[in-house]
N, C-alpha and C positions, 0 to 999 in steps of 0.2 A: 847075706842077710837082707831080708826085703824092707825096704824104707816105709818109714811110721806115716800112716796116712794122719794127715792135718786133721783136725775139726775145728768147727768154727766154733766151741767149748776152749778148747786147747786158746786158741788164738787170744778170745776173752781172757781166761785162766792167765795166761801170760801176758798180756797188758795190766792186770788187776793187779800183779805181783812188780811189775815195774813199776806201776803208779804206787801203789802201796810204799816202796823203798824210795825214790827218785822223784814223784810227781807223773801227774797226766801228761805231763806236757812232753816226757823223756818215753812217754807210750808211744813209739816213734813206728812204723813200719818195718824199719830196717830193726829196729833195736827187739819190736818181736818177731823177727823169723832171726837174729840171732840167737835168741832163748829158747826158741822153739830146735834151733839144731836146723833149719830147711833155708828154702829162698824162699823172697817178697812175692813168689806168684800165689804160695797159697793163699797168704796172708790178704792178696789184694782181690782176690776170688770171692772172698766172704765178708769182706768189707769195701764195699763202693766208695764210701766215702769215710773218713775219720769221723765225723760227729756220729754218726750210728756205733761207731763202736766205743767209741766216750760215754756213749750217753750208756750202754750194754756197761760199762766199764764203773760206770755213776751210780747205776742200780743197785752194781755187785757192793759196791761201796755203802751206801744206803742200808742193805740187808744187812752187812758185817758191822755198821754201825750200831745197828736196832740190837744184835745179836749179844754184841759185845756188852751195850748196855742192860741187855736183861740178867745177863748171868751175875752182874753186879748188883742188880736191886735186891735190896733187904725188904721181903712183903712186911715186916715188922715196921716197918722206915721208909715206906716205898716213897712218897715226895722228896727228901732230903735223898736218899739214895738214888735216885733215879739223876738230882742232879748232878751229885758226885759222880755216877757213873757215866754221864756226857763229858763232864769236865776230861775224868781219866781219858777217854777215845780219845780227846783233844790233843791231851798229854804223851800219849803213849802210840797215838797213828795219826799222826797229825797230815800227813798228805791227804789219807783216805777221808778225814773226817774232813777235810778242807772240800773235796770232793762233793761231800754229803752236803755240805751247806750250802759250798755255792750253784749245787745241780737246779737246772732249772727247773719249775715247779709250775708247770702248765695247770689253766683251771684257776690259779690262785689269784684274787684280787682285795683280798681282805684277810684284816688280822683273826676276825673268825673262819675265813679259809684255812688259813695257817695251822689255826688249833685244829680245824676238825680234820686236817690231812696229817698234821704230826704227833697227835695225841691219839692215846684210849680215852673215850669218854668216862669209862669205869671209872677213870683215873678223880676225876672233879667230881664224881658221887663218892668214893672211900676220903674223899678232902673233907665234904660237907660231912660225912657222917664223923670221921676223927674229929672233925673241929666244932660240929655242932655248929654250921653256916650254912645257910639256902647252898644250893646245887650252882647258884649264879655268881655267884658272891666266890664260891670254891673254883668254877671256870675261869673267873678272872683272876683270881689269885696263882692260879697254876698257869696260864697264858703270861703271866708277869713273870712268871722265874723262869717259863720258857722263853721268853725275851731274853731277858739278863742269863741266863745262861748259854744262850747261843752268843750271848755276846761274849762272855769269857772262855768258852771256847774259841771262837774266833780269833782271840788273842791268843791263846796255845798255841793253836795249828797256825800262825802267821808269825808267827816270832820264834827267836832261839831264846823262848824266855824261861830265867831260873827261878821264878816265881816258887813257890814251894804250895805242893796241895793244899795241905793245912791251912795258908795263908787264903788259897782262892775258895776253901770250903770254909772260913771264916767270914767271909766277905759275901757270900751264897747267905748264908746264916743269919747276916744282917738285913741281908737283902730282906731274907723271906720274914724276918719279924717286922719291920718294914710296911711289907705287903701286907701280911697278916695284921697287923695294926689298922691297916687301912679297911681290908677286908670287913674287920670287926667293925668300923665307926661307920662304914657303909649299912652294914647291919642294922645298927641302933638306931640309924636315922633313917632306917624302914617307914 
């Protein structure tokens, strides 16, 4: 039987899935050419160095985070859904979403950097048009739950916490009336 040539696909593929289950950190050289079935030469052929394939590894991550959160937004609900469906990744792939947070994010030096790399802008016009708020007013308002929600994820994916959804989409909930409050008084004092 002729032996499975490598790809440096393959390679990725199988660091994504160790990270995914175990952490980046267990994305070991040797630990993927045991998954792969081969030895460390191919492995080390197409990766120079470990950060290039972290960071390959951080992307994959990235996309399956976005991916994961769209099939859970409700276009009927898309603000409150969208935060629910961070929190769940948090919940439910905590290494990978761990990943996705703390990748580093070149370019970025500001909190409107933030938004405009991790947001649709669509997103803060459907705000302002449901809520009947300037476009700026609905920017900050969704920059704010994107804060507070990367923070309670954060605490998902770093803890063995029994938190219960309900509890941390209660607490989202307040958050955003909150916000929304603030939002409004910002408004009237136009």
């Amino acid at each position: 039987m002729p032996k499975q040539r490598i790809t440096k696909e393959m390679v990725v593929d199988a660091a994504f899935e160790i990270a995914r289950r175990e952490g980046i950190e267990k994305a070991t050289v040797k630990a993927i050419s045991e998954k792969l079935g081969c030895s460390v030469q191919p492995i080390y052929s197409y990766c120079q160095n470990m950060d290039g394939l972290r960071q390959e590894v951080a992307e994959k991550a990235r996309s399956f985070v976005h991916a994961y959160a769209a099939k859970r937004i409700d276009p009927y609900d898309l603000f409150r859904s969208t935060g629910h469906a961070y929190v769940q990744a948090a919940k439910e792939e905590p290494y990978l979403f761990r990943l996705y947070l703390f990748q580093e994010r070149k370019g970025v030096s500001s909190l409107e950097d933030i938004y405009r790399t991790e947001t649709n802008p669509a997103v803060a016009e459907k705000i302002a048009a449901d809520l009947n708020i300037p476009v700026s007013v609905a920017k900050q308002l969704h920059l704010n739950m994107l804060i507070y929600t990367i923070g309670i994820g954060t605490i998902f994916s770093v803890t063995a916490s029994s938190i219960s959804e309900e509890e941390i989409f209660m607490q989202q909930e307040r958050a955003y009336e909150a916000f929304l409050k603030s939002a409004k008084e910002s408004k009237e004092n136009e």
